[in-house]
FIMI-700453 format. One record per residue (C-alpha): residue in three letters; x negated, y negated, z. Coordinates in steps of 0.2 Angstrom, whole numbers, plus 5000, padded with zeros to 4 digits. Layout:
BEGIN
[node ALA [X Y Z]]
...
***
This chain:
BEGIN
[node UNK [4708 4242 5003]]
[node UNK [4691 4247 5002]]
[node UNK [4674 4237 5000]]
[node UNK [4665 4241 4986]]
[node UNK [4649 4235 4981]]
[node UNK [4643 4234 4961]]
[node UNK [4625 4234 4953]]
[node UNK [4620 4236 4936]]
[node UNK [4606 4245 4932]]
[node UNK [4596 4242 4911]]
[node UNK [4582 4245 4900]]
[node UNK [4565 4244 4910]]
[node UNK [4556 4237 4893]]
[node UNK [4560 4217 4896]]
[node UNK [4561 4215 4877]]
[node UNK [4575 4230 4876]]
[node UNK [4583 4224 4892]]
[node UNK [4586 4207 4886]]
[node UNK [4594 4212 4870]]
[node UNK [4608 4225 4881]]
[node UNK [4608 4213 4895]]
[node UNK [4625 4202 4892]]
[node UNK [4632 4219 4886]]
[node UNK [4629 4227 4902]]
[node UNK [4635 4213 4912]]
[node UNK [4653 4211 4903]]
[node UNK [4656 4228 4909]]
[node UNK [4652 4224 4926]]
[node UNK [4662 4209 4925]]
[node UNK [4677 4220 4917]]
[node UNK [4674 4234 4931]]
[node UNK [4674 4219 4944]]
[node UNK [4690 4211 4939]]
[node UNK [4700 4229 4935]]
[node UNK [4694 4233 4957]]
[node UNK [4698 4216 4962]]
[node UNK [4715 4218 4954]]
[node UNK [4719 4234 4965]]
[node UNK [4716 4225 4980]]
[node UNK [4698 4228 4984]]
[node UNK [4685 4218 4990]]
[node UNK [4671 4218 4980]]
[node UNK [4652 4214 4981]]
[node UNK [4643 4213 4966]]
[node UNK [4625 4209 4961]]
[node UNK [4623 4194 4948]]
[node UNK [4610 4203 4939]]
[node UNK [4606 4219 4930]]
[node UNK [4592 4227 4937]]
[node UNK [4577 4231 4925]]
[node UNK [4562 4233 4937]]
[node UNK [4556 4244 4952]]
[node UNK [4559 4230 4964]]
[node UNK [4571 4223 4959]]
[node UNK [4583 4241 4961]]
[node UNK [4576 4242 4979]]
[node UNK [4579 4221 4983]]
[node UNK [4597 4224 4974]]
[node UNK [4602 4239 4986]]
[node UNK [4596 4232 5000]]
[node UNK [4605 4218 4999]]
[node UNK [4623 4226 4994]]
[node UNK [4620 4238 5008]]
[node UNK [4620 4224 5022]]
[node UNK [4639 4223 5015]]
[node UNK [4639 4241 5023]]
[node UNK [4652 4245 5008]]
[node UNK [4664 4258 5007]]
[node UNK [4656 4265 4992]]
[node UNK [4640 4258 4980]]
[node UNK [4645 4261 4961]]
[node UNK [4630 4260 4951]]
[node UNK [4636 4255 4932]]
[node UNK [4625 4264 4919]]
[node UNK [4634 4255 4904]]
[node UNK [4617 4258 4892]]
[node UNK [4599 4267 4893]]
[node UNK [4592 4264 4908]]
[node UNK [4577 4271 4914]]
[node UNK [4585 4282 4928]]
[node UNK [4569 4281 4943]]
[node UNK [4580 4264 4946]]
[node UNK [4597 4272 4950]]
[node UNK [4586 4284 4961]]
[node UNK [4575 4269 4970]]
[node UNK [4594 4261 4973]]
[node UNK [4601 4276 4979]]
[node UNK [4587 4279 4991]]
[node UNK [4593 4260 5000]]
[node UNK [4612 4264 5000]]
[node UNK [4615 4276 5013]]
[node UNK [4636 4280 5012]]
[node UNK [4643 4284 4998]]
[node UNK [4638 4284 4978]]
[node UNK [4646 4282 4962]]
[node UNK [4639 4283 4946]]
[node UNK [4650 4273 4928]]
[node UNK [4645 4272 4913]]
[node UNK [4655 4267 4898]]
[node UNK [4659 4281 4882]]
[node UNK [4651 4269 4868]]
[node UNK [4641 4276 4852]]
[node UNK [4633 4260 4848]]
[node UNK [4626 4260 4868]]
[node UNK [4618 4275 4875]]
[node UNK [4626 4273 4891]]
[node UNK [4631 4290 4895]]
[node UNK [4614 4297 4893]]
[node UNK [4607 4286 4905]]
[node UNK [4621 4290 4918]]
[node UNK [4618 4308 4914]]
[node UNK [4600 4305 4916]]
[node UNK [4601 4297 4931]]
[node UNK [4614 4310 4938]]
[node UNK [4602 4323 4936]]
[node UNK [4589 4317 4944]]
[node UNK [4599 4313 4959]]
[node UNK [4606 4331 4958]]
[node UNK [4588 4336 4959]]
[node UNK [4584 4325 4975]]
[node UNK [4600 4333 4982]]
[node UNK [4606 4314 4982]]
[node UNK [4627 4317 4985]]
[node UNK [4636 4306 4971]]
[node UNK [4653 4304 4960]]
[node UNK [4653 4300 4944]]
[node UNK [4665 4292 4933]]
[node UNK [4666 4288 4914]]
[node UNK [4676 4278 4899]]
[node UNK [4687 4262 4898]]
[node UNK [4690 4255 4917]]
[node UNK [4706 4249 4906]]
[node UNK [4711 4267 4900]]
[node UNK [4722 4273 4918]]
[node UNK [4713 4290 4917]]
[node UNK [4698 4281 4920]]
[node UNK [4705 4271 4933]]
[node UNK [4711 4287 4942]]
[node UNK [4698 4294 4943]]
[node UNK [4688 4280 4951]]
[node UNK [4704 4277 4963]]
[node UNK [4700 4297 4969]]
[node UNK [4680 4289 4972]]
[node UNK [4683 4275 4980]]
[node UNK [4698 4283 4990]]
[node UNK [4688 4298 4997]]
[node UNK [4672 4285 5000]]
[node UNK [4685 4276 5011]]
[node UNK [4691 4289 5018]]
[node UNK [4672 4296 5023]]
[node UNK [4666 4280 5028]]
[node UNK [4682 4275 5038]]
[node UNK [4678 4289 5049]]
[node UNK [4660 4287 5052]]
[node UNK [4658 4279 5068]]
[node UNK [4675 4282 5076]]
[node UNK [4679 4292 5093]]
[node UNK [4694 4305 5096]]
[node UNK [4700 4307 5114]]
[node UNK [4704 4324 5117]]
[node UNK [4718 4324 5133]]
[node UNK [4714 4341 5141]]
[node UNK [4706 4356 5133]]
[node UNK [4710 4369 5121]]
[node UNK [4730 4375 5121]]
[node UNK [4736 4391 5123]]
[node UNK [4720 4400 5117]]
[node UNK [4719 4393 5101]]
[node UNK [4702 4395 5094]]
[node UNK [4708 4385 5077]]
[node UNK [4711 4368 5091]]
[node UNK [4693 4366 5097]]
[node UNK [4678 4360 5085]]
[node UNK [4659 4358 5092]]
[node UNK [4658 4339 5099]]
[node UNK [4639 4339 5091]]
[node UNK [4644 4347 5073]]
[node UNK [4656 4333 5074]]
[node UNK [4643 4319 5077]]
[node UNK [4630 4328 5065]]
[node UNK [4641 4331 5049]]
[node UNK [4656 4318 5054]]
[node UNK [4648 4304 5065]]
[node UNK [4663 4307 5077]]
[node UNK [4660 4304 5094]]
[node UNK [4675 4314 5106]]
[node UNK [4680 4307 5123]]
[node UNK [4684 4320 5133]]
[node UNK [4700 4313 5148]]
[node UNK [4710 4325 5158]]
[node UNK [4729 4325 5156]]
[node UNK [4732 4319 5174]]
[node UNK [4725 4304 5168]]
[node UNK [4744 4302 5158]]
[node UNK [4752 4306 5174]]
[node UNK [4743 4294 5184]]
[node UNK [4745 4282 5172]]
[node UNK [4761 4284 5165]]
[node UNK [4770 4281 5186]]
[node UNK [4762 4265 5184]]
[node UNK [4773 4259 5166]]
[node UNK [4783 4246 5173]]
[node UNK [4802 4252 5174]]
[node UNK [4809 4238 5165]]
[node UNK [4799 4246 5149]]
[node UNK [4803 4262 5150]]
[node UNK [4821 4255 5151]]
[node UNK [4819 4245 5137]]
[node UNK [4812 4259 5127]]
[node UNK [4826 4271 5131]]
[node UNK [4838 4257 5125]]
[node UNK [4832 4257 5111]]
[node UNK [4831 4275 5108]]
[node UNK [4850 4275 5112]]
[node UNK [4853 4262 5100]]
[node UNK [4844 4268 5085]]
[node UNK [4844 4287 5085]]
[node UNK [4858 4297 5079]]
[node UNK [4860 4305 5095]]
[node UNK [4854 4307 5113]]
[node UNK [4861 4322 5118]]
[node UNK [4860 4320 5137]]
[node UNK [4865 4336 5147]]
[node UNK [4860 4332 5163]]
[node UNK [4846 4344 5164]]
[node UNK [4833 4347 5151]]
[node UNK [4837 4328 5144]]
[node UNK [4843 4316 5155]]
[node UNK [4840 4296 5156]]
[node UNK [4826 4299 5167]]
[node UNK [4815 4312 5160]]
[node UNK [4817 4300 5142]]
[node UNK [4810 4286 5152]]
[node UNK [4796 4297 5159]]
[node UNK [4792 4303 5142]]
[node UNK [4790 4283 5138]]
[node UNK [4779 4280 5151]]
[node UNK [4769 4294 5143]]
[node UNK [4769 4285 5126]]
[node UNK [4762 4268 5134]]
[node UNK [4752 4276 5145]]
[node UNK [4745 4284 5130]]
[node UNK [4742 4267 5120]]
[node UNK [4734 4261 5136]]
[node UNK [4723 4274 5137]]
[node UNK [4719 4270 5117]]
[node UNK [4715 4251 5121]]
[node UNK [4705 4255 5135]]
[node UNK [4693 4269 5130]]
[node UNK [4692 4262 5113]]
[node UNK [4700 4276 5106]]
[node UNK [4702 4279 5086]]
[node UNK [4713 4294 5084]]
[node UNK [4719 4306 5099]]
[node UNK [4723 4323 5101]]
[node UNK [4737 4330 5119]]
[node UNK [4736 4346 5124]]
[node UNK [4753 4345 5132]]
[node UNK [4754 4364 5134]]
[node UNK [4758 4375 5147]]
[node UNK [4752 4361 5162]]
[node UNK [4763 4346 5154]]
[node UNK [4777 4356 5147]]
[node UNK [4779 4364 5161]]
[node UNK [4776 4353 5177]]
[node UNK [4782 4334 5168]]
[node UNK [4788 4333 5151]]
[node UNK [4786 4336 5132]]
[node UNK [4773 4326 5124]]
[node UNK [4786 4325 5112]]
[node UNK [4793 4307 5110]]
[node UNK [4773 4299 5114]]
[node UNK [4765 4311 5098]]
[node UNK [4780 4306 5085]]
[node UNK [4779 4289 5090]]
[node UNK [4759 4286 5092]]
[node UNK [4758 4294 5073]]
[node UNK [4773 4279 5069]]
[node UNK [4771 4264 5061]]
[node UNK [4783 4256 5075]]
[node UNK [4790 4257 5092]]
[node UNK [4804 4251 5102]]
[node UNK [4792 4234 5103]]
[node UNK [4791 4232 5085]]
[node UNK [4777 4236 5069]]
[node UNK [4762 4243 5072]]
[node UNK [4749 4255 5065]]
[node UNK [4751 4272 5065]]
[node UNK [4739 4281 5076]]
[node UNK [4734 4298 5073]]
[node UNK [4736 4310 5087]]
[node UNK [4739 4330 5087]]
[node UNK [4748 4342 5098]]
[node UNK [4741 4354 5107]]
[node UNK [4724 4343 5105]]
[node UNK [4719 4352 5087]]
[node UNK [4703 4343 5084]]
[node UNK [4701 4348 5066]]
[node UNK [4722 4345 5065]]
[node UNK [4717 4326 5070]]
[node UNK [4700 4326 5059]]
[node UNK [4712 4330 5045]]
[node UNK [4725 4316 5047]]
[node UNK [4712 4305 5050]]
[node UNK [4705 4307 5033]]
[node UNK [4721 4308 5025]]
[node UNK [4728 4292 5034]]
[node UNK [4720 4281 5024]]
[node UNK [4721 4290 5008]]
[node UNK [4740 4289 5010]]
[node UNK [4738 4270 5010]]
[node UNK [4737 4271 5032]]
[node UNK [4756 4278 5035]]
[node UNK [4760 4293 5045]]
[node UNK [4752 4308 5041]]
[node UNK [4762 4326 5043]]
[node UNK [4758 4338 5058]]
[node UNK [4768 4354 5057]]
[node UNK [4767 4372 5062]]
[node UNK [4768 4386 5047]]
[node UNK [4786 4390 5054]]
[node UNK [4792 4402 5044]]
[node UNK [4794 4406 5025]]
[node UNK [4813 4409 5019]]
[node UNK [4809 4418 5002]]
[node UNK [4827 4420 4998]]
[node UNK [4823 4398 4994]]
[node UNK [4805 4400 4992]]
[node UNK [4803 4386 5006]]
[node UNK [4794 4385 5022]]
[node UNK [4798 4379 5038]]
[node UNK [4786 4368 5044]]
[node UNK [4792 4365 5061]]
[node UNK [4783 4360 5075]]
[node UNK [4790 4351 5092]]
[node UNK [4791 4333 5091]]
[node UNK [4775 4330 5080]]
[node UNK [4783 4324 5065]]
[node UNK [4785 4305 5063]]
[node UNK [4801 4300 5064]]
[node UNK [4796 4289 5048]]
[node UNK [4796 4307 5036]]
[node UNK [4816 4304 5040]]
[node UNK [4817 4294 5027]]
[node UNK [4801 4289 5024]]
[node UNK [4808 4271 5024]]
[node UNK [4799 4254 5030]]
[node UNK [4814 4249 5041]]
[node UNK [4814 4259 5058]]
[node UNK [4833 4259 5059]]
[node UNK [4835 4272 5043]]
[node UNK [4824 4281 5048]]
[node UNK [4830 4283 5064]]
[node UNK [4847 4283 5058]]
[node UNK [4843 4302 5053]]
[node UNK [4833 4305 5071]]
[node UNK [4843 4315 5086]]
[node UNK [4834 4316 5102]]
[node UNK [4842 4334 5111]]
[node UNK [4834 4343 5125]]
[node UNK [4818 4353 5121]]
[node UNK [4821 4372 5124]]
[node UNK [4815 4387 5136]]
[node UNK [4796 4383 5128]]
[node UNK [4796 4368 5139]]
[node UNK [4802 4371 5159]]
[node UNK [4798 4353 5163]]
[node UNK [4810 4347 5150]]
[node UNK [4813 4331 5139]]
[node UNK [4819 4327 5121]]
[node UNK [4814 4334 5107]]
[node UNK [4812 4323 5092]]
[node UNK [4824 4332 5077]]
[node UNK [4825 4326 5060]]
[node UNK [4823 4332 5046]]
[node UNK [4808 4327 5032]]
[node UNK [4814 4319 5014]]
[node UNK [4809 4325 5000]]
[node UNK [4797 4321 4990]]
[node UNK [4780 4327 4981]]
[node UNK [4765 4330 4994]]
[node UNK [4749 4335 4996]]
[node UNK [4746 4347 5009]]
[node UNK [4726 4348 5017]]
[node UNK [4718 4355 5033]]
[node UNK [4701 4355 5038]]
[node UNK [4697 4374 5042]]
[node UNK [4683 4385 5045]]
[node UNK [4675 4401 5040]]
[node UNK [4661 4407 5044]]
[node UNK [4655 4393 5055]]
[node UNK [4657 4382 5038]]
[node UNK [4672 4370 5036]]
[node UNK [4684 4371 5020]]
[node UNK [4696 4358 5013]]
[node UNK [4709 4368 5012]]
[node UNK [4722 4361 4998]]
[node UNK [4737 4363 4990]]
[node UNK [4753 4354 4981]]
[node UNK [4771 4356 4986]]
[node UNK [4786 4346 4988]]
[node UNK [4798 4344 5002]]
[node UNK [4815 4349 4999]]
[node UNK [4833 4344 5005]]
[node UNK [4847 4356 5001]]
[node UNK [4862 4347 5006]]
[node UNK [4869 4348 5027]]
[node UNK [4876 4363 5028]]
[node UNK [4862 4372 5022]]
[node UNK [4846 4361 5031]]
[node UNK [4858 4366 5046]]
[node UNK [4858 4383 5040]]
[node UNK [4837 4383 5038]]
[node UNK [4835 4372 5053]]
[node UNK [4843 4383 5065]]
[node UNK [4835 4398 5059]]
[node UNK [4820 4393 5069]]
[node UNK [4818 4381 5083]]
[node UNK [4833 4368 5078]]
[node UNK [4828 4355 5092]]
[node UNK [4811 4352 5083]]
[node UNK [4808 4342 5066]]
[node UNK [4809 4351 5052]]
[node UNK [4802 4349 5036]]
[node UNK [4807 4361 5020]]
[node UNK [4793 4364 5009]]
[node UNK [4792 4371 4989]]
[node UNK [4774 4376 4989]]
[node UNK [4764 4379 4972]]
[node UNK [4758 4394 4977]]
[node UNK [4763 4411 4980]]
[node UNK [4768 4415 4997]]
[node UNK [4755 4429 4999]]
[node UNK [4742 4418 4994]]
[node UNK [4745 4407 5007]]
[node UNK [4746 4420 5021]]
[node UNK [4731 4431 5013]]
[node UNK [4720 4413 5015]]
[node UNK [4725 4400 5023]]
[node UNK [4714 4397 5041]]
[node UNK [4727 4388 5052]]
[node UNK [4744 4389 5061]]
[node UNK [4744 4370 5058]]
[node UNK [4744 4360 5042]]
[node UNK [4746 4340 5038]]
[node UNK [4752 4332 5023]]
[node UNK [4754 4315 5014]]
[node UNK [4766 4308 4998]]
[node UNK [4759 4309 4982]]
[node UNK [4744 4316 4973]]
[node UNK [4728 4317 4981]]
[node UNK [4720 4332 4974]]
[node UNK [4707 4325 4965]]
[node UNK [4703 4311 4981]]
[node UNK [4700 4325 4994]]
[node UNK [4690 4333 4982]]
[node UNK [4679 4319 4980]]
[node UNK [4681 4319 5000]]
[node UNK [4673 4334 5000]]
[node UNK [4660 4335 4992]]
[node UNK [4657 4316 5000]]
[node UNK [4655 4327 5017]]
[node UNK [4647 4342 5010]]
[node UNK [4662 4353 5015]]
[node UNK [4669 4368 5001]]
[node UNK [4685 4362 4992]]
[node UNK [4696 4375 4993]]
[node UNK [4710 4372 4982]]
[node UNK [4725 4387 4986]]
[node UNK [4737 4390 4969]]
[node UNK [4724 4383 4958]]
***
C-alpha cells in the first residue's frame, strides 16, 4: 500500500480562517480515515495551513516522509500562492481535493489553486466530492495507484543480460533517457555470466527443483532429446543462478536476452523467465520479480509499472501471436514468458500448476529444454506497453478479456501457432485494424481488472502521451 501524505491548506485572512478551520479539518480527518481504511499509511499534518510559512514548514516536513503521493485538501477558499509554496517543497507526486459543498467555496479554491500550478507547469491530479461516494474514491485509488506506481520506480536498477535480441529495435531504450525521465539505473551483465553461474547451482537443488516440477505440473514430456532430466535441471540452475545474480547486483527488475546465443548453445530461458515473474518456486512463496525475454527494456519498464498497480502479482508478457478473426481473439503467445500463475490465476501453486505441462521447446531453440505450456484463464485485463514514436514514449492502452473456449477448441487455437509455448486468448475492444494500424510493439503486458484510468494518471505523472486504442 502506498504512503500518502495529507495537508490542508485555508483562508489566509486569520479572522476567515478561524471560522472555516474545524470545517476544513473534519474533512481531512474524514479523508484520513476513508485511506487508512484501504490500507494506506498515512501522514497527515495537525494543522490547516493559513500563512506563507507555514505552507513551506508543512511540506517540508511531509516530504521528509518521502511519500508516495502529497494530496493537498482544498476543502474551502484558500488563498491558492499556498498550495503553490507547498508544492514547490514536495518534489514526487501531487494531488489536489476538494469537497462539492455550496455553503464552502472549496472548489474554487482548488480550481484556483490548480490553475496556477498549470501555469508553473507544476504536474498534479486532482480529485473532487464525498471521499464516501465510491466514484470519488476511484478516482483517488487511480492517483495514488499511478503515484505508486511512479514513485515505486524511481530509484530502481534493471539488469539487462546480454544486448538487444534478434535486431529488435523495440528491445533497447537509451540507459540516460531512462535515468533522466525514469530515474532508472540499467546494469548491463553479459549472458555468460548465467552460465558461469548456473555450473556452480549445487546439484541437490536442481534435483529438488525438477522433483517438484514432476510433481506439480501436468506433464514433463521427456523425449530424450529436446527435454530430458538434464537439460530441466540445467534450465533450474539458470533460474537460481538468475536470483543470485538479483541478490547480488542489487537488482529490481530484469530483462534475458536468451536469443540466438542461449537458445542455441545451452538452453531456453524458458523455465527461469516464467518462474522469476512467479510468486513461487519450488522453495516456496516469494515475490514476483519482473523479468522480459529477449531483454525488452521498455517490455520490463512496463511490467514494472503495472506490478504494483495489479496489487504486485505477475504481470503478462506476450507476443501479438496471431489474430483468429473467425473468434475475434488473439493469440498472445510467447515462449515460456508467461507466469505459470495466469493458469489459473490462483494463490495455491499446485492449481495453478495443475493446468502447466512442460514439453520440449521446438526447432527455434537448438540447444533445447522445456517449454512452459498453459493456457491463461479468463478474465477482464488491461492491456499497456510503453512505446515510442518519434523519439517520445506513449502509454499505449487498451481493454480486453482473456477467453476460454472449452478443450477442444483452446487445442484447436493453441496448435494453430507455436503449441509448446503459453498461450493466452484475447477479446480485445478494439477493432483489429486498429490495433495493427497503431500499435508500436510485437510485445504487450497485461494485468486483471480495470486500470485505465491509473495508467493514465501514470502518465501524465511521467509526462508521457496516453494513448488510449479503442477509445
Amino acid at each position: 500500500m502506498a504512503r500518502i501524505a495529507v495537508m490542508s491548506v485555508s483562508d489566509g485572512r486569520e479572522s476567515v480562517h478561524r471560522e472555516v478551520e474545524a470545517f476544513g479539518l473534519d474533512v481531512q480527518r474524514r479523508i484520513v480515515a476513508a485511506l487508512q481504511a484501504r490500507g494506506h499509511v498515512v501522514i497527515a499534518a495537525p494543522d490547516a495551513v493559513w500563512t506563507n510559512d507555514g505552507a513551506v514548514v508543512t511540506a517540508r516536513r511531509l516530504a521528509d516522509a518521502r511519500p508516495d503521493l502529497t494530496l493537498v485538501n482544498i476543502p474551502v477558499w484558500a488563498f491558492p500562492h499556498f498550495t503553490v509554496l507547498a508544492a514547490s517543497q514536495t518534489p514526487g507526486p501531487l494531488a489536489l481535493f476538494s469537497t462539492v459543498d455550496p455553503k464552502y467555496p472549496g472548489m474554487v479554491g482548488m480550481l484556483a489553486a490548480a490553475g496556477a500550478l498549470d501555469q508553473l507547469g507544476r504536474l498534479h491530479g486532482r480529485a473532487w466530492g464525498d471521499i464516501e461516494d465510491p466514484a470519488v474514491a476511484a478516482r483517488l485509488a487511480a492517483l495514488i495507484g499511478a503515484a505508486e506506481a511512479v514513485q515505486r520506480l524511481s530509484g530502481t536498477t534493471f539488469g539487462r543480460i546480454g544486448g538487444r535480441p534478434m535486431g529488435m529495435y523495440t528491445a533497447v531504450s537509451p540507459a540516460d533517457e531512462w535515468m533522466r525521465r525514469f530515474g532508472v539505473d540499467v546494469e548491463e551483465i553479459d549472458q555468460y555470466e548465467l552460465v558461469r553461474r548456473a555450473e556452480q547451482v549445487d546439484p541437490a537443488r536442481a534435483r529438488d527443483g525438477r522433483a517438484w516440477l514432476e510433481r506439480h505440473a501436468a506433464e514433463v514430456r521427456y523425449d530424450g532429446d529436446r527435454l530430458t532430466p538434464e537439460l530441466l535441471e540445467r534450465q533450474i540452475r539458470v533460474y537460481h543462478a538468475m536470483r543470485e545474480l538479483i541478490d547480488e547486483r542489487h537488482l529490481d527488475f530484469v530483462g534475458i536476452k536468451g536469443q540466438p546465443e542461449l537458445t542455441d548453445h545451452y538452453c531456453t530461458m524458458d523455465v527461469a523467465e516464467a518462474f522469476l515473474n512467479d510468486p513461487y518456486d519450488w522453495e516456496g512463496p516469494k515475490e514476483p520479480t519482473v523479468c522480459a525475454t529477449e531483454a525488452d527494456m521498455d517490455a520490463a519498464l512496463t511490467m514494472q509499472l503495472l506490478k504494483p498497480l495489479g496489487g504486485d502479482l505477475p504481470v503478462l508478457f506476450a507476443d501479438v501471436r496471431h489474430h483468429h478473426a473467425d473468434l475475434d481473439v488473439w493469440d498472445l503467445c510467447n515462449s515460456g514468458q508467461h507466469a505459470t500463475w495466469f493458469a489459473e490465476r490462483s494463490a495455491d501453486a499446485a492449481e495453478n500448476m495443475a493446468k502447466v505441462q512442460l514439453l520440449p521447446g521446438d526447432f527455434y531453440f537448438p540447444a533445447g529444454g522445456a517449454s512452459v505450456h498453459h493456457i491463461a484463464a479468463a478474465g477482464e485485463m488491461t492491456f499497456a506497453r510503453l512505446t515510442r514514436k518519434d523519439g517520445s514514449y506513449r502509454m499505449q492502452v487498451l481493454r480486453g478479456r482473456f477467453e476460454r473456449f472449452g478443450n477442444e477448441t483452446d487445442e484447436r487455437l493453441a496448435r494453430a501457432s507455436t503449441y509448446a509455448w503459453p498461450h493466452a486468448f484475447a477479446r480485445f475492444d478494439v477493432e483489429a485494424d486498429e490495433l495493427l494500424a497503431r500499435y508500436g510493439s510485437n510485445h504487450i503486458h497485461a494485468i486483471p481488472g480495470d486500470h485505465v484510468d491509473a495508467l493514465r494518471e501514470t502518465s501524465r505523472l511521467l509526462d508521457v502521451e496516453f494513448d488510449r486504442l479503442g477509445a
